[in-house]
VMD Tcl script that draws the C-alpha trace (Angstrom):
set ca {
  {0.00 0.00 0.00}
  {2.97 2.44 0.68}
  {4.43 2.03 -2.81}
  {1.34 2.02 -4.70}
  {0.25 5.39 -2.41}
  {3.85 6.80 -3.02}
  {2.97 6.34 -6.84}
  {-0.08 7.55 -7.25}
  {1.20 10.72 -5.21}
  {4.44 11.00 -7.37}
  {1.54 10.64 -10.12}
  {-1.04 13.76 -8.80}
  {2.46 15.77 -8.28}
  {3.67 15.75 -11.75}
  {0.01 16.14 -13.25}
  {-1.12 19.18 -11.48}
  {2.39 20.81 -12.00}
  {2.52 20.79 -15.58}
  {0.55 20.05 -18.53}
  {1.62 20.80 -22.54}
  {-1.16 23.36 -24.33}
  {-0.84 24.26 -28.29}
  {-2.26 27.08 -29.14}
  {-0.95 28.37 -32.92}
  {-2.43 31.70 -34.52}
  {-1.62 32.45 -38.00}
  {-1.84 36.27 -37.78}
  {0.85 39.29 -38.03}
  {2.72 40.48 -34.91}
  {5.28 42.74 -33.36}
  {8.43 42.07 -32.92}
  {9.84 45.30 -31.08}
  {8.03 49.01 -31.06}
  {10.41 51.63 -29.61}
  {10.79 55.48 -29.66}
  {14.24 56.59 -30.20}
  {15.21 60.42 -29.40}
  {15.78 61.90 -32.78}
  {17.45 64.83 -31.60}
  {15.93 66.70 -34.92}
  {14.95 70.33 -33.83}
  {13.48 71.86 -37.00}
  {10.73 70.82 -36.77}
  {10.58 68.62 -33.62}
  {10.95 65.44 -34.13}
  {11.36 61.85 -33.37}
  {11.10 58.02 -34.33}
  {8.97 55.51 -34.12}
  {10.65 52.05 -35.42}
  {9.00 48.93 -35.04}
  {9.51 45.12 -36.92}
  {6.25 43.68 -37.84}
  {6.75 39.67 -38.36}
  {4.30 38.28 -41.09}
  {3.13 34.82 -40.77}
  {2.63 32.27 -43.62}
  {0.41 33.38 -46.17}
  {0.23 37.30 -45.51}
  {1.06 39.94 -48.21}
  {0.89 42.91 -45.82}
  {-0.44 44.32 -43.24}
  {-1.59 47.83 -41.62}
  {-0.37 49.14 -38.29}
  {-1.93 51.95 -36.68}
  {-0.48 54.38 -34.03}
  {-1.78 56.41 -31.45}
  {-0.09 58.31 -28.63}
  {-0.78 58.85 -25.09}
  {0.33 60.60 -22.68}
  {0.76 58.90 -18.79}
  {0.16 60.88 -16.11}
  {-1.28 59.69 -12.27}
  {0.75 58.83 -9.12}
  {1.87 55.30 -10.09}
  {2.03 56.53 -14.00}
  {-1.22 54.21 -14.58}
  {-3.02 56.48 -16.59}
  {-3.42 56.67 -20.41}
  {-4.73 59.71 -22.10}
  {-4.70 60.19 -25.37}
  {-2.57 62.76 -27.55}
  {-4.67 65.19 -29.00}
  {-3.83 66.10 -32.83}
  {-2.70 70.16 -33.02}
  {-5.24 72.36 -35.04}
  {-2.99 72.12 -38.29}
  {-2.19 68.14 -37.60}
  {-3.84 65.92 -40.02}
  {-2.74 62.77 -38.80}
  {-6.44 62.39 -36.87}
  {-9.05 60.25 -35.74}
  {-12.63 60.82 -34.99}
  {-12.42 62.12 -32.09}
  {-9.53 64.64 -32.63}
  {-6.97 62.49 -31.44}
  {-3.25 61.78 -32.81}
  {-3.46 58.78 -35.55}
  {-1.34 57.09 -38.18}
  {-0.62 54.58 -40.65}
  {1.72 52.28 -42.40}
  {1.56 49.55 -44.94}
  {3.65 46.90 -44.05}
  {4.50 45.07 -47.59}
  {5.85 41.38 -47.85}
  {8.97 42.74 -50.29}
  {12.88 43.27 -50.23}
  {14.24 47.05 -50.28}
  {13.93 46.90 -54.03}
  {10.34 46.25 -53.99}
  {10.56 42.79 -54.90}
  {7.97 40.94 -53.79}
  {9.04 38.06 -51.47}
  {7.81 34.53 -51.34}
  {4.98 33.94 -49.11}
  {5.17 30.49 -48.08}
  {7.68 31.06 -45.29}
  {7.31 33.77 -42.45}
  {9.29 37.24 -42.78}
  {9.89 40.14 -40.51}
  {10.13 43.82 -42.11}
  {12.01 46.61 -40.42}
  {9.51 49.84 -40.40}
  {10.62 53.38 -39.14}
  {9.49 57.15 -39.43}
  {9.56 60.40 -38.03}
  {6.90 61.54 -35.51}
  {6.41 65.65 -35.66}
  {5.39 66.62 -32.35}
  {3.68 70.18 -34.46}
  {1.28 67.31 -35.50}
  {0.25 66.62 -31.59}
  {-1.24 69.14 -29.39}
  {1.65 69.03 -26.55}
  {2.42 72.05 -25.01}
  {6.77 72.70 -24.43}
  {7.89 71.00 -21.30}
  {8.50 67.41 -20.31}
  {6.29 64.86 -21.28}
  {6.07 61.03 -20.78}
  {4.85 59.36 -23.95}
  {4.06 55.78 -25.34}
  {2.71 54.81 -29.09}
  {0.37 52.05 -29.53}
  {0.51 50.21 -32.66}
  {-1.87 47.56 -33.66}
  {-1.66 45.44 -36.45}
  {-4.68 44.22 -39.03}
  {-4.43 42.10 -41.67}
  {-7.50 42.09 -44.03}
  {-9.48 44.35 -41.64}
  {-9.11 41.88 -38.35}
  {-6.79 42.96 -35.50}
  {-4.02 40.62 -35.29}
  {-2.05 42.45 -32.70}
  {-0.59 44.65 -30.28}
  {2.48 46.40 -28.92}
  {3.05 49.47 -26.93}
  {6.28 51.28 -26.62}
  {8.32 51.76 -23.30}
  {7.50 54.80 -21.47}
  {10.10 57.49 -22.71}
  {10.55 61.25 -21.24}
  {10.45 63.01 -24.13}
  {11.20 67.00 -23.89}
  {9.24 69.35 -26.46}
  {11.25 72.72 -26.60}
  {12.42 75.04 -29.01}
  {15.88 75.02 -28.31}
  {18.10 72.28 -30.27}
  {19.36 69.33 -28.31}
  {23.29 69.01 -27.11}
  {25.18 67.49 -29.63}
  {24.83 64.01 -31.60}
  {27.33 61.39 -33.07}
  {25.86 60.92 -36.38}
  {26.74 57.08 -37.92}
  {25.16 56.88 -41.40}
  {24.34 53.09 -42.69}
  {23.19 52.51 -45.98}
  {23.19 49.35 -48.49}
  {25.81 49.85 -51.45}
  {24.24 48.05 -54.52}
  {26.52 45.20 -56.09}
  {29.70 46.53 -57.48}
  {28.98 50.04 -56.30}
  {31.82 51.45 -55.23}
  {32.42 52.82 -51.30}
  {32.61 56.85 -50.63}
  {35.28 58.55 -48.96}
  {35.77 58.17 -45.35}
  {33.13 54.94 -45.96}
  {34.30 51.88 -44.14}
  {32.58 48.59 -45.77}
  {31.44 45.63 -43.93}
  {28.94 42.74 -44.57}
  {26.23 41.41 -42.31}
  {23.29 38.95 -42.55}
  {20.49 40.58 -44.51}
  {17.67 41.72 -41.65}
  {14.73 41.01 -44.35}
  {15.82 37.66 -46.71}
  {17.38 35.27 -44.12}
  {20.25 33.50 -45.09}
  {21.74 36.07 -47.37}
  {24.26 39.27 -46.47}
  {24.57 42.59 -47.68}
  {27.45 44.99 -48.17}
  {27.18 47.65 -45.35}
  {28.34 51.36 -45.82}
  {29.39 53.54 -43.01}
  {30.29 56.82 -42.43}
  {30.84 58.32 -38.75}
  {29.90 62.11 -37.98}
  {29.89 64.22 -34.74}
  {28.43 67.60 -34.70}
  {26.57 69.89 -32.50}
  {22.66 69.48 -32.77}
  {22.16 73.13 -33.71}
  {23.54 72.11 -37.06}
  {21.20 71.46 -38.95}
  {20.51 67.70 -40.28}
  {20.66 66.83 -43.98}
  {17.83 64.41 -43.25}
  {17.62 60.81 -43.93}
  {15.40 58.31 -42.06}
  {17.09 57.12 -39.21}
  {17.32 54.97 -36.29}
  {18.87 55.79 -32.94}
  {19.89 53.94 -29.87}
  {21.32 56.17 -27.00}
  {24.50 55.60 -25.37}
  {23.39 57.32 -22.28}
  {25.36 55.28 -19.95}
  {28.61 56.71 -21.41}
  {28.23 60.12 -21.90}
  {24.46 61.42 -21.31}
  {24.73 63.66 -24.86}
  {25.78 61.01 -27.44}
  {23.45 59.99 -30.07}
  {24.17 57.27 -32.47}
  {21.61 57.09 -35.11}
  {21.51 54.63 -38.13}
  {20.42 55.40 -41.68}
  {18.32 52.87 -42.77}
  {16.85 54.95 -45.80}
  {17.02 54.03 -49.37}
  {19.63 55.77 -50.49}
  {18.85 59.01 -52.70}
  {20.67 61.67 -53.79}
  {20.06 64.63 -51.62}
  {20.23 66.44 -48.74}
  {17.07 65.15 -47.83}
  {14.15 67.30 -46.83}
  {11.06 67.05 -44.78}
  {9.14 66.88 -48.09}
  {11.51 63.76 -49.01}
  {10.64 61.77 -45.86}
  {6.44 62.41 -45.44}
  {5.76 60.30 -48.57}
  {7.55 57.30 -46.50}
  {4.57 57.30 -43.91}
  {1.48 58.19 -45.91}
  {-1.60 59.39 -44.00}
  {-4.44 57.40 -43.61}
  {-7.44 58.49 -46.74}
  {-10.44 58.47 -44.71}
  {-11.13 59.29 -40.85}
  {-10.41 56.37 -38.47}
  {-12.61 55.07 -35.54}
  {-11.67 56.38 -32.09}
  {-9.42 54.11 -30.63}
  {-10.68 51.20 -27.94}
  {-10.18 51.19 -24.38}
  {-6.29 50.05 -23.90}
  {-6.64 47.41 -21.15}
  {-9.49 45.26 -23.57}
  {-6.96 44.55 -26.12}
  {-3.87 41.77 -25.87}
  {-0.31 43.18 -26.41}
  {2.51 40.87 -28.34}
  {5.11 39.23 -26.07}
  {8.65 38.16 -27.49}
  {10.98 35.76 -26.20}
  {14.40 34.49 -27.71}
  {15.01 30.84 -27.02}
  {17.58 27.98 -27.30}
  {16.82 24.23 -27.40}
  {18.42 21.20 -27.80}
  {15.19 19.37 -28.90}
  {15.56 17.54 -31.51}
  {13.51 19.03 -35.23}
  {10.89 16.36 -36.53}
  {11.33 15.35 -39.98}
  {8.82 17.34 -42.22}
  {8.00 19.86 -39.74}
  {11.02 22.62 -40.68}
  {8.38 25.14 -41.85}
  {5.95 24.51 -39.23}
  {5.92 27.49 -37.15}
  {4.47 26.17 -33.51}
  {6.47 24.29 -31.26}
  {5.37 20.81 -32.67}
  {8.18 21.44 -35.07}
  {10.04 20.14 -31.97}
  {10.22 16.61 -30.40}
  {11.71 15.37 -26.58}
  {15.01 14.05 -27.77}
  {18.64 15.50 -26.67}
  {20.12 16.96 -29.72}
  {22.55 20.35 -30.91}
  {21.66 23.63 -29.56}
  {19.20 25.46 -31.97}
  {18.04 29.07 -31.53}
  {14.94 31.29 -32.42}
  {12.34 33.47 -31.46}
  {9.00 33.03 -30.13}
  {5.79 35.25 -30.24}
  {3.16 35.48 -27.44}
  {-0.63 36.99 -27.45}
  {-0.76 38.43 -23.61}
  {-4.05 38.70 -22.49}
  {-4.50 42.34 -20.35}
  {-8.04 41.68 -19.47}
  {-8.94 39.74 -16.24}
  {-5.21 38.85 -16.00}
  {-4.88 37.58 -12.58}
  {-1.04 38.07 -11.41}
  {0.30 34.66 -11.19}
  {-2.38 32.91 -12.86}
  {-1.53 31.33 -16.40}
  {-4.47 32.04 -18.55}
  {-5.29 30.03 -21.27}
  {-7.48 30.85 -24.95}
  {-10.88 29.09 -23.99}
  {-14.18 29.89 -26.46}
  {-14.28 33.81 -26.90}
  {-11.99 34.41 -24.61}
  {-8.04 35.56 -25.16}
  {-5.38 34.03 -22.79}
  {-1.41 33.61 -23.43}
  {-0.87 32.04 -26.63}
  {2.55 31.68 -28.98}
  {0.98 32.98 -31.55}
  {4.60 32.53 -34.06}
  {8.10 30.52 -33.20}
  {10.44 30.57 -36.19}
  {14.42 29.45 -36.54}
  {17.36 31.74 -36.76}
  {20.63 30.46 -37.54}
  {22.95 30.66 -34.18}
  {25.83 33.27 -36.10}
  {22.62 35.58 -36.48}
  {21.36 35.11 -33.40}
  {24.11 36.02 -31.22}
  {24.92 38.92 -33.30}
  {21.36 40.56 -33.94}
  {19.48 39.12 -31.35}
  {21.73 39.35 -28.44}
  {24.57 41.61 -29.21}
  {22.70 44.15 -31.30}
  {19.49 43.74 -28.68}
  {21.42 44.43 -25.05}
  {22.87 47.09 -27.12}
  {19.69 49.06 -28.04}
  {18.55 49.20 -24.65}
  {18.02 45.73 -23.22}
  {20.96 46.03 -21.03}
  {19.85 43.18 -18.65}
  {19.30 40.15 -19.57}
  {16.73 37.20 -17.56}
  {17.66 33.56 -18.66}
  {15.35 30.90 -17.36}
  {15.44 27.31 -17.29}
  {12.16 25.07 -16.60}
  {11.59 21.84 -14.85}
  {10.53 18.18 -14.94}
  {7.66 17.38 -16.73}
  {7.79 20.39 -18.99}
  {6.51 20.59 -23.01}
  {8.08 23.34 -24.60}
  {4.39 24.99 -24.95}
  {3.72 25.12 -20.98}
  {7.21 26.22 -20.49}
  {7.11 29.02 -23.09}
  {3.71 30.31 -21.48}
  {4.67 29.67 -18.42}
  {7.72 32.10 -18.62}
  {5.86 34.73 -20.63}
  {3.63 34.93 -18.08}
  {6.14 35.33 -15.42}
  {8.13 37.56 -17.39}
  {4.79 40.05 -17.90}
  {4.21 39.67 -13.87}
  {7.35 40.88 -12.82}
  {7.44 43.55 -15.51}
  {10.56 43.00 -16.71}
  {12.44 45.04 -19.06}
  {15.65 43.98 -20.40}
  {15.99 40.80 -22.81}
  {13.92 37.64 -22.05}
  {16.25 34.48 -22.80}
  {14.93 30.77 -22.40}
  {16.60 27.31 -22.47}
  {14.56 24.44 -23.92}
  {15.75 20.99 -22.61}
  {13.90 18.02 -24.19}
  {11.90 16.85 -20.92}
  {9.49 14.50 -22.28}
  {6.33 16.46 -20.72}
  {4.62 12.96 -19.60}
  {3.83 12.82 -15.59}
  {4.71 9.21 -14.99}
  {8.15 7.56 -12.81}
  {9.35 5.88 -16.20}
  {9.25 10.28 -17.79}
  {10.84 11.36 -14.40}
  {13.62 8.86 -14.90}
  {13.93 9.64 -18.66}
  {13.97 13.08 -17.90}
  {17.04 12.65 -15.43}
  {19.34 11.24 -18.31}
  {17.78 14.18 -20.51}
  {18.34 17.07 -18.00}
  {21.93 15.53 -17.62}
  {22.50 15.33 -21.49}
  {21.56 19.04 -21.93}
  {24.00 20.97 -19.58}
  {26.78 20.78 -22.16}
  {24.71 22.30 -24.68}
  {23.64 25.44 -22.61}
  {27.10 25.84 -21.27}
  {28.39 26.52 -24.51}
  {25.27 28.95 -25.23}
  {26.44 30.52 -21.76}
  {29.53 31.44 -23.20}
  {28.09 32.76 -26.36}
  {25.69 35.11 -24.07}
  {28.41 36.09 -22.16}
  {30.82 37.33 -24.95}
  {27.94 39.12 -26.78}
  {26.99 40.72 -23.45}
  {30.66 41.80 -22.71}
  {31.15 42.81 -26.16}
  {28.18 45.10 -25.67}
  {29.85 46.59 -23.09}
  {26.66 48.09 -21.39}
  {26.47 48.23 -17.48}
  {23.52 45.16 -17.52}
  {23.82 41.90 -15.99}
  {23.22 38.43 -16.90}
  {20.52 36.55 -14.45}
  {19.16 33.07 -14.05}
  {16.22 31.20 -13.15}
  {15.89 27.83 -12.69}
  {12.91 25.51 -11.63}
  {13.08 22.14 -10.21}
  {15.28 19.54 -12.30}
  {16.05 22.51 -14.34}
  {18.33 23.67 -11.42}
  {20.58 20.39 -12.28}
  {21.06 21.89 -15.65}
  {21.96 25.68 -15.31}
  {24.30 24.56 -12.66}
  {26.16 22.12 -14.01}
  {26.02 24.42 -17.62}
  {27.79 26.96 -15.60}
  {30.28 24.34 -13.80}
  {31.18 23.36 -17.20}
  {31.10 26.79 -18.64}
  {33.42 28.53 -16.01}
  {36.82 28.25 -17.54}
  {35.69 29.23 -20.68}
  {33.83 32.22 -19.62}
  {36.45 33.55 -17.53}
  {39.19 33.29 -20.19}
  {36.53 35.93 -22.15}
  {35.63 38.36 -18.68}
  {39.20 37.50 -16.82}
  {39.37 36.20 -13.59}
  {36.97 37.56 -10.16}
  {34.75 38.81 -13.14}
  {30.85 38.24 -12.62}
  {28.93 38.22 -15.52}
  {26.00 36.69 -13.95}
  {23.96 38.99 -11.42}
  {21.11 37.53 -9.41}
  {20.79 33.93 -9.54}
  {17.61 32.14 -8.06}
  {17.13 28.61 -7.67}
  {14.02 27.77 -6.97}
  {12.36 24.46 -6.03}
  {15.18 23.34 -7.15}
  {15.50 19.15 -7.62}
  {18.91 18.73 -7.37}
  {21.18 15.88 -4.66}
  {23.22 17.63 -2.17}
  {26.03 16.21 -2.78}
  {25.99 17.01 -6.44}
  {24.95 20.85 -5.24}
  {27.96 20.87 -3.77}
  {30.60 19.76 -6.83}
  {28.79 22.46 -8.87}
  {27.90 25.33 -6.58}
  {31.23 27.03 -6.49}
  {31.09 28.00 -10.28}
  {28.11 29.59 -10.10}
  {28.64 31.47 -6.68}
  {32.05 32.82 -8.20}
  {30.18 34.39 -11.15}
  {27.85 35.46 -10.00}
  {26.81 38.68 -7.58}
  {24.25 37.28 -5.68}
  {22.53 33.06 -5.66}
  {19.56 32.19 -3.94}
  {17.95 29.26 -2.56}
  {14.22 29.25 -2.63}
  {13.04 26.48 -0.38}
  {9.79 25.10 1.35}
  {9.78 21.83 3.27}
  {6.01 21.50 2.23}
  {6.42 21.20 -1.41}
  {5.26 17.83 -2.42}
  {6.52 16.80 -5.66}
  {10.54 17.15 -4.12}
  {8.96 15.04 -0.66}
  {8.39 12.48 -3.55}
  {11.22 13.02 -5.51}
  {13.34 12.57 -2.11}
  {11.28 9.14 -1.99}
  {12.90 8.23 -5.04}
  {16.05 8.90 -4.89}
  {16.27 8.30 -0.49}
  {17.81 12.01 -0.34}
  {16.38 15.12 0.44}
  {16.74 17.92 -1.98}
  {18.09 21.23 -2.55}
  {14.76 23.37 -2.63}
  {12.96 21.53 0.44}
  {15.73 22.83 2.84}
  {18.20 25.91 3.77}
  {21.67 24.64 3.08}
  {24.02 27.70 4.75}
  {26.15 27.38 1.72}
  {28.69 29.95 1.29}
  {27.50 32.72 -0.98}
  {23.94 31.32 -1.14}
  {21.34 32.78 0.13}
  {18.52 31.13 1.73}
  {15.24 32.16 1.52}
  {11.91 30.29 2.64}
  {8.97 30.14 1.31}
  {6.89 28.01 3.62}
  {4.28 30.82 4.43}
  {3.99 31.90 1.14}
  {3.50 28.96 -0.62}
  {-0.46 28.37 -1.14}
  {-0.03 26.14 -3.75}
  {-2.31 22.46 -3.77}
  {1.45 20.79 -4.61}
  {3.54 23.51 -3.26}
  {6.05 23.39 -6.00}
  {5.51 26.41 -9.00}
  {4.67 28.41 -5.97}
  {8.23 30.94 -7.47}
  {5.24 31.99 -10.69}
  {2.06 31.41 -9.36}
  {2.07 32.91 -6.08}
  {1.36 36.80 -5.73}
  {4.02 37.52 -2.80}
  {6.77 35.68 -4.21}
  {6.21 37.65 -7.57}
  {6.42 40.90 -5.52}
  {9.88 39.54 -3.95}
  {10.89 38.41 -7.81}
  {10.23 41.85 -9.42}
  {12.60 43.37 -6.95}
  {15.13 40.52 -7.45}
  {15.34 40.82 -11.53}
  {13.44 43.94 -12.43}
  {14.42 46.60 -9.63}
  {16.95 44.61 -8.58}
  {16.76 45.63 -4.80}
  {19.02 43.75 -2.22}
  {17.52 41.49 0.23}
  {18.28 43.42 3.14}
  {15.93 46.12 1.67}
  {13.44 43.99 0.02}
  {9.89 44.67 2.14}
  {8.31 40.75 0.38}
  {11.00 39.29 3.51}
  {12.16 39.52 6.61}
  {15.77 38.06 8.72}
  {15.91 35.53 11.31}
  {18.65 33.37 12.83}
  {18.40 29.93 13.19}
  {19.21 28.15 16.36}
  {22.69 27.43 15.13}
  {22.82 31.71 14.54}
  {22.89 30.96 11.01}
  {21.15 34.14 9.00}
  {18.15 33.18 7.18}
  {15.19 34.73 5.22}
  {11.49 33.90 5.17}
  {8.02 35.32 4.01}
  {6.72 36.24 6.87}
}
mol new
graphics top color blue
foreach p $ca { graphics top sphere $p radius 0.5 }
foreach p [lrange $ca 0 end-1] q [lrange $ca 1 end] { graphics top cylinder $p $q radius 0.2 }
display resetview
């Protein structure tokens, strides 16, 4: 009776944990929306760039924007930017609006194939004369939302940027022009050459000119349509700004760039109430799943089986539902009724993906980066949601990373076993994608860190990736270096003795590890029943350069064990950890206490 009871708990644990959901959506979506401070001071001006991804089968679609102002204690309140008396960019209701016609075709105009997904760069200036904003400091966000053939397929919002209207030119810029030289056209003077992959036809490069410029912002700009990102953390008055224009002869004048966004022919509905419509999440990923035969164009996860295989890399698109979103709570699409959803996952080749979607990514603003590695009994669906979710929670703003191990997703002893050899097959594969991030975060050379997350038998994983990894990644940071910044380990399902060959990697690169732990969280009292040993995350271990934390008060949960993304307080805690990144001493979520050994610990209280 004790073994079949010991089962059939082992059984309920892994069930109620984690269960696999597809959920595919063939429909356009964001990849990035931001504003980028132009600089531009006759007339005012900024930019608006944003990547629109279409899925198989779309020839275009139409994004709309609309900009609001936030304003309200906690910054929690929209309001919409009024269009100026001589703006025509306008809704029905007198309110800033605009268009663009996102086209499935190269630079040239060429229309592209559509049998396999693409994502377009888009970019243009925003005149403030065209909004009714007064001079002074304002703090703005654009909305864009995506249709394809009249149905909303999406939406994005940019970060919250301080944007100052004045009349007086900004400090001075550092002006680096791109363009794309044509085959067998021949380089300028003072143009350096270089080639990289081609953002808009994957698998092909293009010849890259560049020219490098530093002037005061009072003289004035020959035009071009650019985009920026802002060194701030260097100098607080550079500007770098890319030209991403067709190239023309020229100067370039405001005339020259209008015709690039065209204004929308007839008067547009007043937009919708904000928090009824689902924003796009976006989530780089590596796996070492293997690829089903056949299924290399499929665009879900089911391109992916539960095998051990080489490391892979991509991108993966989320529908986030902002309606009845209960913090912690993993909503899923059900009738009518929106919930998280990947809505795309596509491939990109691992030379492009370090370089564009790492490198380039931390630096255009995503200084921080938040890896995280799931558990036992994990499909890549659940895990995916379950990380978006958790990454929307605790509002986090620098680069979502996640690692994909092949655990079979089946709740049964024979998948917990087959998932051990698994978990233990994939730690070589993310230690050398640990010293890929690394390098392209230290060649970014941005003030950011590096953190992990790990969940249950995903802990056995990211710390034996990182034992393996260490060497490696100190020959590219150089010795007492610490790449990684806050690293939590929670729930985690790993032996003690094994915790203790590995642990010293991690705590030397890192600034900060913690243990989450709770003694009542059944699925590791049955793991410990399996392998007669208790586990890392059902106890404090007074490790050197660990820190203990439990969670026994705050842990609601039926099984006790996902309590890290599914309970409210721990979130709290979580958002200081990786989004505010507040030290535990002055973190409010937990208090101190000594043990009766006088060992320090932390608890919810």
């Amino acid at each position: 009776m004790r073994n079949l009871s010991f089962v059939s708990s082992f059984i309920l644990a892994v069930l109620v944990c984690a269960f696999g959901v597809r959920y595919k959506a063939e429909a356009a979506s964001f990849s990035k929306a931001d504003l980028y401070l132009e600089g531009l001071s006759r007339p005012m001006a900024d930019i608006l760039e944003f990547d629109v991804y279409l899925a198989h089968g779309e020839a275009e679609a139409t994004v709309e924007v609309r900009g609001f102002t936030v304003t309200g204690e906690s910054f929690d309140k929209l309001i919409p930017i009024k269009a100026s008396a001589a703006g025509k960019y306008r809704d029905a209701e007198g309110n800033y609006f605009n268009t663009a016609r996102c086209v499935r075709q190269d630079r040239s105009g060429v229309p592209l194939s559509g049998e396999k997904p693409v994502l377009l760069h888009n970019g243009f200036f925003l005149f403030y004369r065209d909004m009714d904003l007064p001079l002074g400091v304002h703090k703005i966000a654009f909305e864009l939302r995506s249709f394809v053939k009249g149905q909303q397929t999406a939406l994005i919002r940019t970060p919250l940027t301080q944007v100052t209207i004045t009349q007086e030119p900004r400090t001075k810029s550092r002006l680096v022009m791109l363009r794309t030289l044509k085959d067998g056209e021949e380089p300028q003077i003072n143009e350096t050459v270089s080639e990289e992959p081609d953002p808009i036809l994957p698998g092909k490069n293009r010849r890259v000119g560049t020219q490098v410029l530093e002037f005061p912002l009072e003289t004035p700009l020959t035009g071009g349509w650019y985009r920026k990102k802002i060194d701030a953390w260097e100098t607080g008055n550079v500007r770098v700004l890319e030209n991403i224009a067709d190239v023309r002869n020229g100067p370039y004048t405001e005339a020259d760039l209008e015709p690039l966004l065209p204004g929308a022919d007839e008067i547009a509905p007043a937009p919708e109430l904000l928090e009824n419509l689902s924003p796009t999440g976006h989530i780089r990923y590596a796996t070492n799943r293997n690829l089903i035969a056949g299924k290399q164009f499929v665009t879900d996860t089911s391109r992916f089986g539960n095998e051990p295989t080489t490391l892979r890399t991509g991108s993966a698109f989320f529908h986030i539902p902002t309606k009845d979103h209960k913090m912690g709570t993993l909503e899923l699409p059900k009738g009518n009724k929106g919930g998280f959803a990947i809505s795309e996952l596509f491939e990109i080749p691992e030379k492009d993906f370090y370089q564009r979607e790492i490198h380039d990514r931390i630096g255009y603003g995503s200084r921080d980066v938040l890896l995280y590695v799931h558990g036992f009994n994990n499909t890549m669906d659940f895990a995916a949601l379950r990380y978006m979710q958790f990454v929307h929670d605790i509002r986090f703003r620098g680069l979502p990373l996640a690692y994909f191990w092949p655990s079979e997703g089946s709740g049964s002893v024979g998948a917990y076993k087959r998932d051990e050899v698994r978990a233990a097959q994939s730690a070589a594969p993310l230690a050398d994608f640990l010293v890929n991030l690394v390098e392209q975060h230290t060649k970014a050379k941005v003030p950011g860190k590096i953190h992990l997350l790990a969940h249950s038998m995903g802990n056995r994983v990211l710390l034996n990736a990182v034992h393996l990894a260490k060497d490696r990644i100190e020959k590219i940071t150089g010795q007492n270096s610490k790449p990684f910044g806050s690293v939590v380990l929670a729930a985690a399902d790993v032996d003690l003795v094994d915790f203790n060959i590995v642990i010293p990697a991690t705590v030397e690169l890192s600034d900060t590890v913690y243990n989450y732990h709770c003694e009542d969280d059944v699925a590791l009292t049955v793991s410990r029943g399996l392998h007669v040993a208790k586990r890392l995350g059902e106890q404090a271990v007074h490790e050197k350069g660990v820190i203990d934390v439990d969670t026994k008060n705050a842990n609601t949960s039926l099984i006790g064990h996902d309590y890290y993304v599914s309970n409210t307080p721990l979130l709290y805690d979580l958002t200081m950890v990786f989004t505010l990144g507040t030290p535990i001493a002055e973190r409010i979520t937990v208090r101190g206490r000594r043990n009766e050994k006088g060992l320090v610990e932390f608890y919810f209280p």
